[in-house]
Biotite code that builds the C-alpha atoms (Angstrom):
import biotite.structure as struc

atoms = struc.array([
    struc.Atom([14.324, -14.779, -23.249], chain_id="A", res_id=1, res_name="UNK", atom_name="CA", element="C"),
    struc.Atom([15.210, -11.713, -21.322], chain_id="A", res_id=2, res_name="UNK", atom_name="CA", element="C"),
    struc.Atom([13.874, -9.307, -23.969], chain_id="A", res_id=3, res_name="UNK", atom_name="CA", element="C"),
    struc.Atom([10.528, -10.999, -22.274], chain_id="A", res_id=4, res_name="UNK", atom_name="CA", element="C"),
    struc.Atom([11.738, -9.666, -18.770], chain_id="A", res_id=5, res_name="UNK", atom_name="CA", element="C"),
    struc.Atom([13.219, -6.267, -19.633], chain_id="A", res_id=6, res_name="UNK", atom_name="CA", element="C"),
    struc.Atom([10.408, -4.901, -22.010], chain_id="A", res_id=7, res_name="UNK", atom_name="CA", element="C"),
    struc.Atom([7.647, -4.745, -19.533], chain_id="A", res_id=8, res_name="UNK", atom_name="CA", element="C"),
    struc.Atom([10.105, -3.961, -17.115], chain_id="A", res_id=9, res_name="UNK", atom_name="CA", element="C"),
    struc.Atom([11.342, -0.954, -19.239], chain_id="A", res_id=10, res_name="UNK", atom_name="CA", element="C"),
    struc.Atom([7.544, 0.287, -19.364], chain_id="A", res_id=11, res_name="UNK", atom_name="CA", element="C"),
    struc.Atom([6.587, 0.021, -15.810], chain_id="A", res_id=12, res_name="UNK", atom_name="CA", element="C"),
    struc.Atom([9.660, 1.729, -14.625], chain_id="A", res_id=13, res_name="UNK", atom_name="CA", element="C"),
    struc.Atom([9.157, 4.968, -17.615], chain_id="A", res_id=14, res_name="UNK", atom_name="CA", element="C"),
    struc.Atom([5.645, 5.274, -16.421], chain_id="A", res_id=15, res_name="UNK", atom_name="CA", element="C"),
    struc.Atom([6.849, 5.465, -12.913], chain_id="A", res_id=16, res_name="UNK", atom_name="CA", element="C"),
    struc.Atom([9.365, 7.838, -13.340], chain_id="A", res_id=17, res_name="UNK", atom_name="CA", element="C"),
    struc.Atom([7.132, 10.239, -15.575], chain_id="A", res_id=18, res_name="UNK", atom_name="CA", element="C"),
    struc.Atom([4.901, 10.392, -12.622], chain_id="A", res_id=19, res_name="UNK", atom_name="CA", element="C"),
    struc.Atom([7.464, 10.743, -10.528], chain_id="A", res_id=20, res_name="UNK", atom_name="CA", element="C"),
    struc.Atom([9.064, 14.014, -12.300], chain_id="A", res_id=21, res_name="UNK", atom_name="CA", element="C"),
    struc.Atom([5.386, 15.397, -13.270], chain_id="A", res_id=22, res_name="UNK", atom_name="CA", element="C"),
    struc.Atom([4.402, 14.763, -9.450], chain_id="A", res_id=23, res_name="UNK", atom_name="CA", element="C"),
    struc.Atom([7.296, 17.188, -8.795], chain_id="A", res_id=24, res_name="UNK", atom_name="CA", element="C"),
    struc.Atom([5.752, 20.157, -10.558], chain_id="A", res_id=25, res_name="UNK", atom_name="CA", element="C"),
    struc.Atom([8.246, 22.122, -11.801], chain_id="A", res_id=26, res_name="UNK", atom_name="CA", element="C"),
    struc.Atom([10.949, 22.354, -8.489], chain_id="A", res_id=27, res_name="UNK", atom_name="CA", element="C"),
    struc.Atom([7.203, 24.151, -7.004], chain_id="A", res_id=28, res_name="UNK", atom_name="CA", element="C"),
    struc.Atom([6.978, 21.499, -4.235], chain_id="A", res_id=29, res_name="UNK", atom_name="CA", element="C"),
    struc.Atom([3.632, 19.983, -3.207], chain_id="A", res_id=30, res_name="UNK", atom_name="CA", element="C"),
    struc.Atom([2.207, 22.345, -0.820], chain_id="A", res_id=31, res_name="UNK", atom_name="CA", element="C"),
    struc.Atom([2.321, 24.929, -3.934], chain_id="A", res_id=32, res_name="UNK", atom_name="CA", element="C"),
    struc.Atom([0.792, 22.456, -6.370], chain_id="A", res_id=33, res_name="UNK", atom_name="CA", element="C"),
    struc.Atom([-1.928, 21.832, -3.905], chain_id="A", res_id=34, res_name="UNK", atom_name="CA", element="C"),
    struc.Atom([-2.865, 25.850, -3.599], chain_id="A", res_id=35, res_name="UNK", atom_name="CA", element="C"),
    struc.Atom([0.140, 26.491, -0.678], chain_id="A", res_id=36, res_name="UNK", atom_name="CA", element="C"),
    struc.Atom([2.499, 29.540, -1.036], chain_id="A", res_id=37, res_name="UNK", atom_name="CA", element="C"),
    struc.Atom([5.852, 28.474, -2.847], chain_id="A", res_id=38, res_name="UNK", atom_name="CA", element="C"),
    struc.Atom([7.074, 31.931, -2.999], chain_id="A", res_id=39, res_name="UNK", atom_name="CA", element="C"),
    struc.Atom([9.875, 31.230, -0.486], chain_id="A", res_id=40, res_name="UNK", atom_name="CA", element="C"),
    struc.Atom([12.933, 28.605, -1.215], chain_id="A", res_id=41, res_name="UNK", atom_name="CA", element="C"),
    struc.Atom([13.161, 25.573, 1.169], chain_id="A", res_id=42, res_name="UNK", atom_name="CA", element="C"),
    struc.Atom([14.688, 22.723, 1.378], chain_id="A", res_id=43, res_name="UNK", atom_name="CA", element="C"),
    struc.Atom([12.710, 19.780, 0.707], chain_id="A", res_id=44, res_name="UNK", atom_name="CA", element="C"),
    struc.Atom([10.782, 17.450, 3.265], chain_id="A", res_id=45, res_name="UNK", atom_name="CA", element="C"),
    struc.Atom([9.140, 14.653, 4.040], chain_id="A", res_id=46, res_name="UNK", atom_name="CA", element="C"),
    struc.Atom([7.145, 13.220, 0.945], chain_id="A", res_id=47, res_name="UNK", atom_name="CA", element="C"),
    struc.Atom([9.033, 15.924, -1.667], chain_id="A", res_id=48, res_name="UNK", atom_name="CA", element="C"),
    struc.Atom([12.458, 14.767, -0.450], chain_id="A", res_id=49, res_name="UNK", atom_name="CA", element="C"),
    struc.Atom([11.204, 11.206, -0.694], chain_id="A", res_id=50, res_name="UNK", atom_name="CA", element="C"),
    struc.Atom([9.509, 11.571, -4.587], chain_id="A", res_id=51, res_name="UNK", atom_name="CA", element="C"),
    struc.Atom([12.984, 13.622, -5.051], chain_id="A", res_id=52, res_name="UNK", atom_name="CA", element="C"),
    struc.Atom([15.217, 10.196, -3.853], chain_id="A", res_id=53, res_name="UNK", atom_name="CA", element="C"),
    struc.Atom([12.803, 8.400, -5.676], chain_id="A", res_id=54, res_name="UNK", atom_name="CA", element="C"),
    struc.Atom([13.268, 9.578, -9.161], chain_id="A", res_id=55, res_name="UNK", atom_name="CA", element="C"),
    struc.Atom([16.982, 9.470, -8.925], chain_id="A", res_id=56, res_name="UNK", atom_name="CA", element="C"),
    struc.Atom([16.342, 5.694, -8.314], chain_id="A", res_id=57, res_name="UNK", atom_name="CA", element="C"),
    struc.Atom([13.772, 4.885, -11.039], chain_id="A", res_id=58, res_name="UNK", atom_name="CA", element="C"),
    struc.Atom([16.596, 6.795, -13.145], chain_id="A", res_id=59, res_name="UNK", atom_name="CA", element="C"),
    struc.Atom([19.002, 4.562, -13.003], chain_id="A", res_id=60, res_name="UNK", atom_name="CA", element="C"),
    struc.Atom([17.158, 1.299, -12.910], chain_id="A", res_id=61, res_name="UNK", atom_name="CA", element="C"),
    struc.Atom([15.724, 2.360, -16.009], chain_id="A", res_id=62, res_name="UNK", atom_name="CA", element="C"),
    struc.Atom([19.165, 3.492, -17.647], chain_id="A", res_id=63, res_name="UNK", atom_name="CA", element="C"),
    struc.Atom([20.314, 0.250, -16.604], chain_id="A", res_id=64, res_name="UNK", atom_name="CA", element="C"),
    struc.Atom([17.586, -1.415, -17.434], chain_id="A", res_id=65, res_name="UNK", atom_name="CA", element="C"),
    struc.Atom([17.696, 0.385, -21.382], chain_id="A", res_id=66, res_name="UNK", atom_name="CA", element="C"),
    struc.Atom([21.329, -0.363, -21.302], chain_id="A", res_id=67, res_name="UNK", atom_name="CA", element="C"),
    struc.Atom([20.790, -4.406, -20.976], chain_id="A", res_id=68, res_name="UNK", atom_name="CA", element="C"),
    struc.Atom([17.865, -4.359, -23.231], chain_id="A", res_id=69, res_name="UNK", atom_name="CA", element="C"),
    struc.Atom([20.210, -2.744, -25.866], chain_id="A", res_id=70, res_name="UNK", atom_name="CA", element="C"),
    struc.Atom([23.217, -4.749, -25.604], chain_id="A", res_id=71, res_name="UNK", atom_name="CA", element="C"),
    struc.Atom([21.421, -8.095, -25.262], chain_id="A", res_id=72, res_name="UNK", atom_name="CA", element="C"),
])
């Protein structure tokens, strides 16, 4: 019954958090993926520190999420 739940859960989380990490473009920030200068080191803001928080969250729902699929 909950193999029903977690499986499409399990999905829709990975294929958020893959776009979340490949949104992040290699530590670049946005304004450098979108042509900006990313020669200097910043801290991150706004949307960047909010796809940042975000993939630390999708992270763990979806180790948690793996973990209950495996033991049950």
């Amino acid at each position: 019954m909950l193999e029903t739940i977690f499986t499409p859960l399990q999905i829709i989380l990975g294929i958020l958090l893959g776009t979340s990490i490949l949104l992040q473009a290699r530590g670049a920030g946005l304004g450098a993926t979108f042509g900006g200068e990313g020669n200097v080191y910043r801290t991150k803001r706004g949307i960047e520190k909010r796809l940042f928080q975000a993939s630390i969250v999708l992270a763990i729902f979806f180790f948690g999420i793996a973990l209950a699929n495996a033991v049950l």
